[in-house]
C-alpha positions as CSV (number, residue, x, y, z in Angstrom):
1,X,-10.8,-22.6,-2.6
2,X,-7.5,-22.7,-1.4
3,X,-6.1,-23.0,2.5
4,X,-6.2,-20.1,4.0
5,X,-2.6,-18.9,4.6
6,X,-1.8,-21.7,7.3
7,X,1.7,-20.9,6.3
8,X,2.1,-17.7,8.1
9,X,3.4,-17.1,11.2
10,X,1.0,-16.2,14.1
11,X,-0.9,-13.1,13.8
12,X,0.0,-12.4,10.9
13,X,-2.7,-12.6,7.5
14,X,-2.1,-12.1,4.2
15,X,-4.7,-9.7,2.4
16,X,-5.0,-8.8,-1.5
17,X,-5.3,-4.9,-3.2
18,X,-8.6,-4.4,-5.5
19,X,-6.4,-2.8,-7.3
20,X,-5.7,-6.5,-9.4
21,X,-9.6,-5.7,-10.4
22,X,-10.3,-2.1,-10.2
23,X,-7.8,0.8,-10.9
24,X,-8.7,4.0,-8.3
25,X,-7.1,6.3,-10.6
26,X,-7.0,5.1,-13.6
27,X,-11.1,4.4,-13.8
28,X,-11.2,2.8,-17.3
29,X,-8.8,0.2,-16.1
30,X,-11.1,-2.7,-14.5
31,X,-13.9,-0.2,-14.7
32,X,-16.6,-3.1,-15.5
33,X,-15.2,-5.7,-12.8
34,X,-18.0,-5.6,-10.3
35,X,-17.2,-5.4,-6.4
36,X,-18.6,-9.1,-6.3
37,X,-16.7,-10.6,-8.5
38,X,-13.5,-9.4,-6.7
39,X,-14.4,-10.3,-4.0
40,X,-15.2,-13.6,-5.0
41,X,-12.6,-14.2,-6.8
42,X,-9.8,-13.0,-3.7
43,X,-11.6,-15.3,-1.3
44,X,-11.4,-18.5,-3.8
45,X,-7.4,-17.4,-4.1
46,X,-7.0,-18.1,-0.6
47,X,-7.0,-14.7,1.1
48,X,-7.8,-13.5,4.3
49,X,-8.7,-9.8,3.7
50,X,-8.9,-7.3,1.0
51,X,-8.1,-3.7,1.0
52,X,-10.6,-0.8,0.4
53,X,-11.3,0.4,-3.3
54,X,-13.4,3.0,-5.3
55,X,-16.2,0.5,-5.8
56,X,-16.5,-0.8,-1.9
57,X,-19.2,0.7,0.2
58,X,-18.4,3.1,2.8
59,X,-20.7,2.3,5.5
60,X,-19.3,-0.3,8.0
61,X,-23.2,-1.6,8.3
62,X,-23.3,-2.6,4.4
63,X,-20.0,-3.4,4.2
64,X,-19.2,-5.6,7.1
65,X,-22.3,-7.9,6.2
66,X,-20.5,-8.1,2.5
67,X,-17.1,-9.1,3.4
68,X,-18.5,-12.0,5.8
69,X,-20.5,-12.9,3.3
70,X,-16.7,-13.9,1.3
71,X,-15.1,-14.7,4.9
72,X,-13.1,-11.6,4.0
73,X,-12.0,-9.1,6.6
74,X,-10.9,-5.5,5.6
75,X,-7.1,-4.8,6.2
76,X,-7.0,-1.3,5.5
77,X,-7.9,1.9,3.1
78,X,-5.8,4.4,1.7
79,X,-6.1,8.1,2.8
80,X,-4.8,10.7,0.6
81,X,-3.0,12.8,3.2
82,X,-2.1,17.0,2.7
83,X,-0.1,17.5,5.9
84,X,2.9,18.8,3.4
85,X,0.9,22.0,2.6
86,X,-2.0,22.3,5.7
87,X,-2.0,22.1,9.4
88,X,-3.4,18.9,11.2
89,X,-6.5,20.4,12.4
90,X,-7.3,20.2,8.5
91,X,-6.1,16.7,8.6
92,X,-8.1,15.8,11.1
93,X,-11.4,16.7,10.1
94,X,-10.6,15.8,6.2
95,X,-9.9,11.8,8.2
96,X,-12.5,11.8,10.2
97,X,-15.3,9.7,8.6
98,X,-12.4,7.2,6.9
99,X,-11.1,6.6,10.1
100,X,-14.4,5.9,11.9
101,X,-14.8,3.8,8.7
102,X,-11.6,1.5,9.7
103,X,-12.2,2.0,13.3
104,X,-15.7,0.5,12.6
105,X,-14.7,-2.2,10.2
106,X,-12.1,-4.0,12.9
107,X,-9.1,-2.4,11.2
108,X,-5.5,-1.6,13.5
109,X,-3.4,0.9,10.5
110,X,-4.8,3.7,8.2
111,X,-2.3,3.5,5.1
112,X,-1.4,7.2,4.5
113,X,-0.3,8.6,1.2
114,X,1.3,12.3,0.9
115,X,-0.6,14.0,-2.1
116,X,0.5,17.4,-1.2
117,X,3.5,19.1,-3.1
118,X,2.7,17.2,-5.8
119,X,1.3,18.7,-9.5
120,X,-1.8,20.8,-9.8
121,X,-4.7,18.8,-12.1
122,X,-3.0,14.8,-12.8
123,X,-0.2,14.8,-10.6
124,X,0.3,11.1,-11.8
125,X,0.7,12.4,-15.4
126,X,3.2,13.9,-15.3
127,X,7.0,13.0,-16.0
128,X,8.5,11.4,-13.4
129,X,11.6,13.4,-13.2
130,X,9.0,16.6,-12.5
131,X,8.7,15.4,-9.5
132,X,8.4,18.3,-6.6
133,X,10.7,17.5,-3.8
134,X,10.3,18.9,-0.2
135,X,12.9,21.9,0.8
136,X,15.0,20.1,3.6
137,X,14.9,23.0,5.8
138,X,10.4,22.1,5.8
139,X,11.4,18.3,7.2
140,X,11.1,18.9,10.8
141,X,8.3,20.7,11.0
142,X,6.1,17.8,8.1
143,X,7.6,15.4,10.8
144,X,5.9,16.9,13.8
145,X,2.9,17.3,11.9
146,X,2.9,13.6,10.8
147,X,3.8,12.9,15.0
148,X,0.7,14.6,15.9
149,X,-1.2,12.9,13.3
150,X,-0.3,9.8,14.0
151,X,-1.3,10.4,17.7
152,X,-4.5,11.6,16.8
153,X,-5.6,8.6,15.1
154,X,-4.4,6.4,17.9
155,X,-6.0,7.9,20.6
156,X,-9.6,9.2,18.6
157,X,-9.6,5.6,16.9
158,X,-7.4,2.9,18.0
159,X,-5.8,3.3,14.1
160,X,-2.0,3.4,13.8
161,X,-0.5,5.9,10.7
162,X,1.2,3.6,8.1
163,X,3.4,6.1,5.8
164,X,3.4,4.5,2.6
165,X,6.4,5.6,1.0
166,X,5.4,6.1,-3.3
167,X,6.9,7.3,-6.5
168,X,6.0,11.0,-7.4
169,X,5.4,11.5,-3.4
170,X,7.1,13.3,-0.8
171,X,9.2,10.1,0.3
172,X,10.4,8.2,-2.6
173,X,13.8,7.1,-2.0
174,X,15.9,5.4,1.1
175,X,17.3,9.2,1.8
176,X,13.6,11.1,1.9
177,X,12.3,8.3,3.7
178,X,15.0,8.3,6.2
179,X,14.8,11.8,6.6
180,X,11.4,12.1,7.7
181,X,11.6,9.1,9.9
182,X,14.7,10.2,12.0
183,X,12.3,12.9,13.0
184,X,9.0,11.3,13.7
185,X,8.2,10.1,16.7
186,X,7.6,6.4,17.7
187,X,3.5,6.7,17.0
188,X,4.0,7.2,13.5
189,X,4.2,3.6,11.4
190,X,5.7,2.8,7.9
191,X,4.2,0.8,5.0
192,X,7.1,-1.0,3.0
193,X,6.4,-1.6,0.0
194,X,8.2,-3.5,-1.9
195,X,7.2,-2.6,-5.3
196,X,7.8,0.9,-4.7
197,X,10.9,0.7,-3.2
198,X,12.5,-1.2,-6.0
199,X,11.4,1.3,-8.5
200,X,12.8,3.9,-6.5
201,X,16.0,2.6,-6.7
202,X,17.1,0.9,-3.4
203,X,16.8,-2.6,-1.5
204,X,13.7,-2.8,0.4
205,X,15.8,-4.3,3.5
206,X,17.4,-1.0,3.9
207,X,14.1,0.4,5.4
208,X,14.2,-3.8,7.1
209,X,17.4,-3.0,8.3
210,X,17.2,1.1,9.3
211,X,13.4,1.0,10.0
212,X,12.3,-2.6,10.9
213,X,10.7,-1.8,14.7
214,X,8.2,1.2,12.6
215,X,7.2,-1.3,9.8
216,X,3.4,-1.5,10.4
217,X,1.9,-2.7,6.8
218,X,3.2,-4.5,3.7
219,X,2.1,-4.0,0.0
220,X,3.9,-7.2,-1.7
221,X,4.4,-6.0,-5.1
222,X,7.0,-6.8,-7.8
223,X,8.1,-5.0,-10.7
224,X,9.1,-5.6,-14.1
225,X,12.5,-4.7,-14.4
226,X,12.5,-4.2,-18.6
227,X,9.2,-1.8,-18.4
228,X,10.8,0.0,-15.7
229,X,13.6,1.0,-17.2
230,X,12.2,1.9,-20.3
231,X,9.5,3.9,-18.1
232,X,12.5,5.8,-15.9
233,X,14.7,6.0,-19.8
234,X,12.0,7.5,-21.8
235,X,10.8,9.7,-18.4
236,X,7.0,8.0,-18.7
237,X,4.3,9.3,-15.9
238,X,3.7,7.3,-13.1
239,X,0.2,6.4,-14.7
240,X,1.7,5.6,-18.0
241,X,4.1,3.0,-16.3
242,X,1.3,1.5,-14.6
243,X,-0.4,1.0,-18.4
244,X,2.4,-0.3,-19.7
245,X,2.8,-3.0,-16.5
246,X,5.6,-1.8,-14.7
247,X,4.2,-3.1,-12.0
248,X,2.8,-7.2,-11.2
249,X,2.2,-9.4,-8.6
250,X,4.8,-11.3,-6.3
251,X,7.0,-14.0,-8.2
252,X,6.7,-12.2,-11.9
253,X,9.1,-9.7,-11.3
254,X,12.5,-9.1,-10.2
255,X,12.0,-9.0,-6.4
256,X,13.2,-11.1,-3.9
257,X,10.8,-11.9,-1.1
258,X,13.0,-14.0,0.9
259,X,14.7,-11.1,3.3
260,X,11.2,-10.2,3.4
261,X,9.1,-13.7,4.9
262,X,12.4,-13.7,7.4
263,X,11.6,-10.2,8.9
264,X,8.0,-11.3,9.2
265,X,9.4,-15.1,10.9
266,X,12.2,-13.2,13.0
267,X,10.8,-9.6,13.8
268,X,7.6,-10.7,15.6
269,X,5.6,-8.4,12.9
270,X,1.6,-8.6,13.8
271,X,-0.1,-7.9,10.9
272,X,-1.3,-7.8,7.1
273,X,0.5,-8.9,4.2
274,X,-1.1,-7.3,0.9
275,X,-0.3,-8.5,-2.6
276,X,-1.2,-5.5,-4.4
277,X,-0.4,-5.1,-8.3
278,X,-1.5,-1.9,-10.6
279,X,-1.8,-2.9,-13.8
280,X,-4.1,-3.4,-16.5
281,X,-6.8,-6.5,-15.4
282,X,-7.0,-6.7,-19.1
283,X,-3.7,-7.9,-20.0
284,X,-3.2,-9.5,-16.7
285,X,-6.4,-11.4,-15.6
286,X,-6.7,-10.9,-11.7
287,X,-8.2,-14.8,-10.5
288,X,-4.8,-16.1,-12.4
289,X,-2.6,-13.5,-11.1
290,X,-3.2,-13.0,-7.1
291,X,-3.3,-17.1,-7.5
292,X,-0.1,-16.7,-8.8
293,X,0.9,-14.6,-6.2
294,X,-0.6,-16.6,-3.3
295,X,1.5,-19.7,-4.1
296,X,4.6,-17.9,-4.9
297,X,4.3,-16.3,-1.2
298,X,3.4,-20.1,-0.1
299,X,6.5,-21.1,-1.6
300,X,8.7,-18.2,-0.2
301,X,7.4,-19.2,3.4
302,X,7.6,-22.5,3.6
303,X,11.6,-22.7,1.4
């Protein structure tokens, strides 16, 4: 087994996706990894924490009694959020039992995704450049929602909202991003993720840079910048670029995580750091690969 992420600055721990294991959308991809083995297999990388998946348990009372049995703590768990196209009353009983799930499980963020406005049936299947994108005019009013959501979580379950910003989603680039930002209020937290800002087109350090006091979760993913073109040129789904590996782990891509480890040394960020890579377990074995990652992060921090 490997240190455990002596490295990183205080209170801050470094955590790894299932995803390098078990696709949650793409179910035949990783579909015969068990929940041990990954588990297993992210503890012996070196890593403090793992994000929730398809195949983890959602009862704090099985699941808390399986992590310790790794040393792993849970860092987090996606919820696939609606507040584009429904009121937060909706919200807030459609998050209820996830929340007291995180709540339960010792978590401080709830990683929030914006599935609404998106495609009816496989949203993910579509071409990229169908993407639906959110009249201007509707901004304030999603932002207020997302304000009152984000409250809701802190005061019912001590959870802060972290907005991931994702292709095919409500916020893709710098400019949707910004735009709902400037009108949320302080409760509501950002995920950067690295990954998905590259592929978006802009410098992750912008949101650093424009955003850095909101930044309340990482995803450390890279991207392949040769499959992402050809994925943006040939106007591939979102799903088909994560077949073809448009996406990998930190140090096999084109990012640079160097402005990043300095706004985790020089911000005073408290929190997770999660490699997290969508691609096929197949082609890229996951023990290799979040090892890979681990020391590539190692390296980064201590340069």
């Amino acid at each position: 087994m490997l240190t455990k992420t002596t490295f990183l600055p205080p209170h801050v721990k470094m955590a790894v996706s299932p995803l390098s294991w078990t696709n949650d959308v793409l179910e035949d991809l990783g579909n015969e990894i068990t929940l041990e083995a990954c588990l297993e297999e992210a503890a012996g990388a070196g890593y403090q924490g793992v994000e929730l998946g398809r195949k983890f348990p959602r009862d704090a009372a099985v699941l808390r009694p399986l992590l310790e049995q790794y040393g792993l703590a849970l860092a987090s768990g996606w919820h696939s959020g609606n507040l584009s196209e429904t009121t937060v009353a909706d919200e807030t009983a459609n998050v209820a039992a996830h929340a007291a799930l995180l709540r339960d499980m010792g978590c401080d963020v709830l990683v929030y995704g914006e599935v609404g406005m998106m495609a009816p049936g496989a949203p993910l299947d579509v071409a990229m450049s169908t993407r639906r994108l959110m009249p201007k005019t509707d901004i304030p009013a999603y932002a207020a929602r997302l304000t009152e959501f984000s409250k809701y979580l802190r005061n019912e379950f001590g959870l802060r909202l972290a907005y991931h910003h994702h292709l095919m989603m409500v916020a893709e680039t710098f400019d949707e991003i910004s735009a709902i930002f400037d009108r949320t209020g302080p409760e509501t937290g950002l995920l950067l993720d690295t990954g998905h800002a590259v592929a978006a087109g802009f410098d992750y350090r912008h949101m650093i840079e424009r955003f850095g006091d909101r930044i309340v979760h990482i995803h450390l993913k890279d991207v392949r910048d040769p499959v992402m073109g050809a994925v943006r040129r040939d106007d591939l789904s979102f799903n088909a670029g994560v077949r073809a590996g448009m996406f990998t782990v930190p140090g096999d891509g084109v990012v640079d995580f160097g402005p990043l480890t300095q706004f985790v040394r020089d911000s005073g960020y408290r929190g997770w750091l999660v490699v997290e890579a969508e691609q096929d377990p197949a082609k890229a074995p996951p023990r290799p690969a979040v090892t890979r990652a681990y020391l590539h992060m190692l390296d980064t921090f201590t340069a």
